[in-house]
C-alpha positions as CSV (number, residue, x, y, z in Angstrom):
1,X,-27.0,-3.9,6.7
2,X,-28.3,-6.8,9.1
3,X,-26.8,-9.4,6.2
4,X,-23.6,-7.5,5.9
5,X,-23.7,-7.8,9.4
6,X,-24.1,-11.5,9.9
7,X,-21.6,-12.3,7.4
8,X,-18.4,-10.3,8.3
9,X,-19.4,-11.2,12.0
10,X,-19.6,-14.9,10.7
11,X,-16.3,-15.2,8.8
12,X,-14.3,-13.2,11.6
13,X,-15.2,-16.2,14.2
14,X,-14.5,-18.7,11.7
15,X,-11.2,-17.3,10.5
16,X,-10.4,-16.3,14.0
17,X,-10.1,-12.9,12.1
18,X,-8.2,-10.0,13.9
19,X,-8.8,-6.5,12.5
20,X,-11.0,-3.7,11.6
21,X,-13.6,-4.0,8.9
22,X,-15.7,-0.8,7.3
23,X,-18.1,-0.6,4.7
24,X,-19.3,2.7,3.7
25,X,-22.6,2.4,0.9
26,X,-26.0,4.0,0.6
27,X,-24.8,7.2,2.6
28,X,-24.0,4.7,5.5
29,X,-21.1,3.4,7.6
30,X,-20.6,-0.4,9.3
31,X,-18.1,-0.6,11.1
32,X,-16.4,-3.6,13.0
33,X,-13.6,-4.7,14.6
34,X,-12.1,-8.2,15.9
35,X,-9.2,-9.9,17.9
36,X,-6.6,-8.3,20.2
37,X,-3.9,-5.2,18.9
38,X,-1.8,-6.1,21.6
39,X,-2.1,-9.9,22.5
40,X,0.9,-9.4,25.4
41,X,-1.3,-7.1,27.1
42,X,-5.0,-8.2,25.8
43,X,-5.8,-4.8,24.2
44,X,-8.9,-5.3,22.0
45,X,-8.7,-3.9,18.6
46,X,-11.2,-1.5,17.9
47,X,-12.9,0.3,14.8
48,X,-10.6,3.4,15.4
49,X,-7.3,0.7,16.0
50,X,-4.4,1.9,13.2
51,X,-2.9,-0.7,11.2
52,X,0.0,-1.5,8.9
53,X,-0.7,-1.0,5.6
54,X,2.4,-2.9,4.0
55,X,1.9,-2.1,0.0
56,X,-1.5,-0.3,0.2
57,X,1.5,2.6,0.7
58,X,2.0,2.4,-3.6
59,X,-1.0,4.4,-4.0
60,X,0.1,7.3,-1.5
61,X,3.4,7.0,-3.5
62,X,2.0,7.2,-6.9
63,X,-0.2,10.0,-5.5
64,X,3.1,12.1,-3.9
65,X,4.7,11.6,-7.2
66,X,1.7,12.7,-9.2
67,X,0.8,15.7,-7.4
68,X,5.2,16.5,-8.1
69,X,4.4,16.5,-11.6
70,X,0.9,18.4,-11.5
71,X,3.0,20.6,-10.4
72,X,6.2,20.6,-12.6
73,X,9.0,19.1,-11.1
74,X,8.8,16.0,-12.6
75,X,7.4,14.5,-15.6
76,X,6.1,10.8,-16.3
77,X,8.6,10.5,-19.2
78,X,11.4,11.6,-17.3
79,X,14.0,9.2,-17.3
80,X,15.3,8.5,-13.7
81,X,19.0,8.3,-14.7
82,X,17.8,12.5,-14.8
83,X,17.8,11.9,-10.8
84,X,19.3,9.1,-9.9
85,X,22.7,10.4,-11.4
86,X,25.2,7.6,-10.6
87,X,23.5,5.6,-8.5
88,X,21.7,2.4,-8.7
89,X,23.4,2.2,-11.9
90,X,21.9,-1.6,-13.1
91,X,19.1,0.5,-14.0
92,X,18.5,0.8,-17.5
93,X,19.2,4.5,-19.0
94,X,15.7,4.4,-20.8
95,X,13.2,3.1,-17.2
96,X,10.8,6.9,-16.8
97,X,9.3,7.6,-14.0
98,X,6.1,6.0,-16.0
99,X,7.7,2.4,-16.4
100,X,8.1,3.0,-12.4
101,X,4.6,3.9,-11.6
102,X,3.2,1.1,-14.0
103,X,5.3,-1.8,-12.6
104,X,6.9,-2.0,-16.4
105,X,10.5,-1.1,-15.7
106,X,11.8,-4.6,-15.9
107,X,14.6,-3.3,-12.9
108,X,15.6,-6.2,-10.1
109,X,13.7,-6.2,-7.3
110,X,15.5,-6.3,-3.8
111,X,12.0,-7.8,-2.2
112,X,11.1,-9.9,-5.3
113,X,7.6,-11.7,-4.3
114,X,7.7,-13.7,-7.4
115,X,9.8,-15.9,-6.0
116,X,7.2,-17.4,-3.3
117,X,7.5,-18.9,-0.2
118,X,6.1,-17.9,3.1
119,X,5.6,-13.9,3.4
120,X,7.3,-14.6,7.0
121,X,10.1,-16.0,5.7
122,X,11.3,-12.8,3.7
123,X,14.3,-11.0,4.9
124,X,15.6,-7.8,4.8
125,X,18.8,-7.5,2.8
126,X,20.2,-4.7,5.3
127,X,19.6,-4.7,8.9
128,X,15.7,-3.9,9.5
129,X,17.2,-1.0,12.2
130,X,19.4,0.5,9.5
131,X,16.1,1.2,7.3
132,X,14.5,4.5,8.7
133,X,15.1,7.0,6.1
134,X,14.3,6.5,2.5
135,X,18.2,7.2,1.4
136,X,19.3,4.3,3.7
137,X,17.2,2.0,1.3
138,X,19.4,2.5,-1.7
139,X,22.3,0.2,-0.8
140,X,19.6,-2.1,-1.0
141,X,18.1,-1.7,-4.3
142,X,21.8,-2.0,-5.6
143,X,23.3,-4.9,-7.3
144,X,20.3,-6.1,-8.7
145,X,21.1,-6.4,-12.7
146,X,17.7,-5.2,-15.2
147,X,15.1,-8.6,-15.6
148,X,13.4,-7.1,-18.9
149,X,13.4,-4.3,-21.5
150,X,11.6,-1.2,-19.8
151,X,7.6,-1.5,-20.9
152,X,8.4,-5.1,-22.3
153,X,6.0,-6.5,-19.5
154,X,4.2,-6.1,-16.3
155,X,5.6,-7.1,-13.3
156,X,4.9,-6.1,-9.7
157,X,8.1,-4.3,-8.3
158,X,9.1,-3.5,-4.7
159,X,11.6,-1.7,-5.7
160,X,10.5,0.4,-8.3
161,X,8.1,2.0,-5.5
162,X,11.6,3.1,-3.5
163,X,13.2,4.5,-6.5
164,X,9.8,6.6,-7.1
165,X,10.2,7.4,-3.4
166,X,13.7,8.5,-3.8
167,X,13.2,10.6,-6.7
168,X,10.8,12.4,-4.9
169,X,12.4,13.1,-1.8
170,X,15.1,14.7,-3.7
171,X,13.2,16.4,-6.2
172,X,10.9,17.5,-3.6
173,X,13.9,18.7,-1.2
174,X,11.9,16.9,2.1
175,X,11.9,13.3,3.5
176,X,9.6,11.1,1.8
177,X,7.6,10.6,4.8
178,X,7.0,14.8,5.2
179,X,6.0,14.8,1.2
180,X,3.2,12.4,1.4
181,X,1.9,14.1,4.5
182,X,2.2,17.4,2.5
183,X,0.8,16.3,-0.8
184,X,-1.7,13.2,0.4
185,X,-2.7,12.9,3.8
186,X,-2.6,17.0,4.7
187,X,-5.1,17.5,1.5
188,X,-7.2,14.3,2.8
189,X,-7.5,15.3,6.2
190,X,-5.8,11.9,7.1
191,X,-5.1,13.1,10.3
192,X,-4.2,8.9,11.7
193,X,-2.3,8.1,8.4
194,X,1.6,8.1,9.2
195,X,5.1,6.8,8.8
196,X,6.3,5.5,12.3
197,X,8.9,3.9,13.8
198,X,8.0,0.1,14.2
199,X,9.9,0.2,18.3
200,X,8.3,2.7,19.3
201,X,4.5,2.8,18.1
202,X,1.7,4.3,19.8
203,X,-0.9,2.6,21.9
204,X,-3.8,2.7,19.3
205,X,-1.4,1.1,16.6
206,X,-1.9,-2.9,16.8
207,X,1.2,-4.9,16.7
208,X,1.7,-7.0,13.8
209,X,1.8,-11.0,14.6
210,X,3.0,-13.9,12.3
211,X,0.5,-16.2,13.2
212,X,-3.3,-16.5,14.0
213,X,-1.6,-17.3,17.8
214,X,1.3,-17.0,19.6
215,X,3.3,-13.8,20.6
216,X,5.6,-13.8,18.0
217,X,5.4,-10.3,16.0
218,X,6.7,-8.8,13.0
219,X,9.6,-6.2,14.5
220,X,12.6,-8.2,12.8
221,X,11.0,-8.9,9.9
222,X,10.3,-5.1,8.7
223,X,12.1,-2.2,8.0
224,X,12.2,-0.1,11.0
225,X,10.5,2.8,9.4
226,X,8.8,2.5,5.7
227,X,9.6,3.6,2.4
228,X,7.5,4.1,-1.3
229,X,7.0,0.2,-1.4
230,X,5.3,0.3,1.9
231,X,4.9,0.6,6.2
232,X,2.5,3.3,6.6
233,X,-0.1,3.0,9.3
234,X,-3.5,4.0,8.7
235,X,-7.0,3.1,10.1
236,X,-10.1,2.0,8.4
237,X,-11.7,5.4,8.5
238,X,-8.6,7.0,7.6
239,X,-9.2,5.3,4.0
240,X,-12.7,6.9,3.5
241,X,-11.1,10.0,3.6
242,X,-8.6,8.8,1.2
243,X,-11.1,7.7,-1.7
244,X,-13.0,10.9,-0.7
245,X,-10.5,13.3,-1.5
246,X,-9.1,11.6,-4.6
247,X,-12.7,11.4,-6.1
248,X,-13.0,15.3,-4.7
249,X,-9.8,16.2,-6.7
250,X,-8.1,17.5,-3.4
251,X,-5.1,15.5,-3.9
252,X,-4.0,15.6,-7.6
253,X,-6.8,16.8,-10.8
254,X,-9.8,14.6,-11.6
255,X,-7.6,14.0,-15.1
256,X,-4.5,12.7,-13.4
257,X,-6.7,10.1,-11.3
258,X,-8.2,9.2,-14.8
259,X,-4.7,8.9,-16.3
260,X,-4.2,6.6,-13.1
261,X,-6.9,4.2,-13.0
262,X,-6.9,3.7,-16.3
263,X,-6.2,-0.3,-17.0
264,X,-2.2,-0.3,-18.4
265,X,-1.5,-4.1,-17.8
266,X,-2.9,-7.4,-17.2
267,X,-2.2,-9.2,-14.0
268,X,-4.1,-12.6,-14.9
269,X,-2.5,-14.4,-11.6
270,X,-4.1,-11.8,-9.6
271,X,-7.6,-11.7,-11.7
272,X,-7.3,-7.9,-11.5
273,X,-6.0,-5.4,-13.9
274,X,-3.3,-2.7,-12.9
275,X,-3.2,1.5,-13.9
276,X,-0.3,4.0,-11.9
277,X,-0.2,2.6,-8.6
278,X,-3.5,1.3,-8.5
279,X,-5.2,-2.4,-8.7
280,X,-7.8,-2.0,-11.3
281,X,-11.0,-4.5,-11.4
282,X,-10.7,-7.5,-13.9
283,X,-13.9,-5.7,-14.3
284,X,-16.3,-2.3,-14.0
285,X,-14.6,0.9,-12.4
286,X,-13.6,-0.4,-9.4
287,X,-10.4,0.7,-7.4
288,X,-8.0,-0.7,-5.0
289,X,-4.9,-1.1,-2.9
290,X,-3.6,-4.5,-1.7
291,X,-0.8,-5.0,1.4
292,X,0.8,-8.1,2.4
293,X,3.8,-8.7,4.9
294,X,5.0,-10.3,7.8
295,X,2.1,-9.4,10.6
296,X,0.4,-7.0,7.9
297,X,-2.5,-7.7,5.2
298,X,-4.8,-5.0,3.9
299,X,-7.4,-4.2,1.0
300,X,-9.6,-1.3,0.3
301,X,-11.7,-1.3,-2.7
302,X,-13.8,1.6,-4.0
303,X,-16.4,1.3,-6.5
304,X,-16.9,5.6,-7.5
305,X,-19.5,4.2,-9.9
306,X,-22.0,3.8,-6.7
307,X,-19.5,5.4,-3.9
308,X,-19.2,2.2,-2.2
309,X,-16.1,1.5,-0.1
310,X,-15.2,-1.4,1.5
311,X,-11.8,-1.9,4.1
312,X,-10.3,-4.6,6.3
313,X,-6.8,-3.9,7.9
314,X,-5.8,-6.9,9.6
315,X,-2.8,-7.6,12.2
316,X,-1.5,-10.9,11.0
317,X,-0.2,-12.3,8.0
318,X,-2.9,-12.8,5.2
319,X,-6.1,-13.0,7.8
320,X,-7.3,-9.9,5.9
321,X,-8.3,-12.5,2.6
322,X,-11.2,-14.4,3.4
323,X,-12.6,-11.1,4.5
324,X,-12.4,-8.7,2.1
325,X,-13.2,-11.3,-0.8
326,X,-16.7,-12.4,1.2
327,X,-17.2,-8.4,0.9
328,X,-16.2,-8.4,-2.7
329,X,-18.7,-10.9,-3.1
330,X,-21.6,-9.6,-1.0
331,X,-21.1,-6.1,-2.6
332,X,-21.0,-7.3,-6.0
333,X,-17.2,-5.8,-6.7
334,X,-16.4,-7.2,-10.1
């Protein structure tokens, strides 16, 4: 791969890229890895570094939720009223679990992205420190009145991704963060795919920075520990093992992955179709999950067509981009 080479080593020193890049094709693995985890200190990220995964967490939601209705404590035409009981009560009676996993529920969105602006500028609406358990998100998803009928429309949904997080904790009787270790990353063998505590991460997780320089890192800006809409950490090889397993059906049935990467919506701003918690090519069979916060972007895309794989995880606000679309590109991702 002396091409592949030369061009993810060329874009990283134009873009001043820092992360961790992997390709996996032709029963072969590239690997590279860019910029500093830890600028304070001038730790070098390295192809084994952990990184934030911001929304690329959806997919190990949908997953946890999926593998609690293979086996038959929920249902994708359950109505969540069924679970909620009397809270979040803005939420229509009719939104399923379905309309949830689609982005077709039409409920407010406490992080609505729609909106625009700088991803650095978003804030919390509760105090970040207040957010480490999946429950302590729901003061936040209140108060924010239905936008559209349920399955009237697409439209990409923070908070739908909490709500399917807090159905399944307490269908599931464990913290969120214990059921997608159960039900994903324990059948994966992710064994450097967690939920942590933003103060307090370990020395091979690289700290998230708002800009390209500067010392300035995300800590304020996220909730201290994540939720079904996103803040697992994860590494580059750690994702192999991901699209492994699904494609393996160690995770949830070779039928329920079909169900989920089947193309339910249009996304024409993004050029990409969307399934059950998965970005779906505008094109071809391929697969993905997208992150993008404050100090966090991320992509994975997986072609199981010609088991081709490609990652970045980056450490700063959107320098993941001009990466991962070059490997699109190169790769000939449709």
């Amino acid at each position: 791969m002396a091409d592949l080479d030369a061009l993810v080593t060329g874009i990283a020193h134009e873009q001043a890229f820092s992360g961790a890049v992997r390709v996996d094709a032709d029963g072969s693995t590239s690997e590279w890895a860019f910029g500093l985890a830890d600028r304070r200190h001038g730790v070098a990220n390295t192809a084994n570094t952990r990184f934030g995964i911001a929304s690329g967490t959806k997919g190990f939601t949908a997953l946890t939720v999926m593998s609690l209705i293979e086996s038959g404590e929920l249902r994708l035409d359950l109505p969540v009223r069924a679970v909620l009981g009397d809270d979040l009560a803005e939420i229509d009676a009719s939104v399923t679990v379905e309309h949830l996993l689609g982005h077709r529920s039409g409920i407010g969105d406490y992080l609505d992205e729609s909106q625009g602006g700088d991803i650095n500028d978003y804030a919390m609406p509760l105090p970040v420190y207040e957010m480490s358990g999946t429950e302590h998100y729901v003061p936040a998803l209140g108060g924010h009145p239905q936008v559209s009928m349920p399955g009237e429309r697409f439209a990409y949904n923070n908070s739908g991704f909490v709500v399917l997080a807090v159905i399944a904790e307490r269908v599931g009787r464990m913290p969120f963060e214990r059921l997608v270790a159960k039900r994903v990353c324990g059948p994966a063998g992710m064994t450097e795919t967690y939920f942590l505590r933003s103060d307090e991460l370990p020395v091979d997780v690289a700290v998230g920075y708002l800009a390209p320089d500067g010392l300035r890192t995300n800590v304020f800006h996220l909730p201290v520990v994540g939720s079904g809409d996103g803040g697992i950490i994860s590494s580059a090889a750690d994702m192999q093992r991901f699209w492994a397993a699904i494609y393996a059906g160690r995770i949830v049935s070779p039928e329920a992955i079909s169900l989920m990467t089947t193309p339910r919506s249009d996304a024409p701003a993004e050029g990409l179709r969307y399934g059950l918690g998965f970005w779906l090519a505008l094109q071809g069979p391929a697969v993905m999950l997208e992150g993008y916060d404050a100090g966090v972007s991320f992509r994975t895309v997986h072609d199981p067509s010609r088991n081709l794989t490609h990652t970045t995880l980056s450490n700063t606000s959107g320098g993941a981009w001009p990466m991962t679309k070059a490997l699109d590109q190169a790769l000939d991702i449709a």
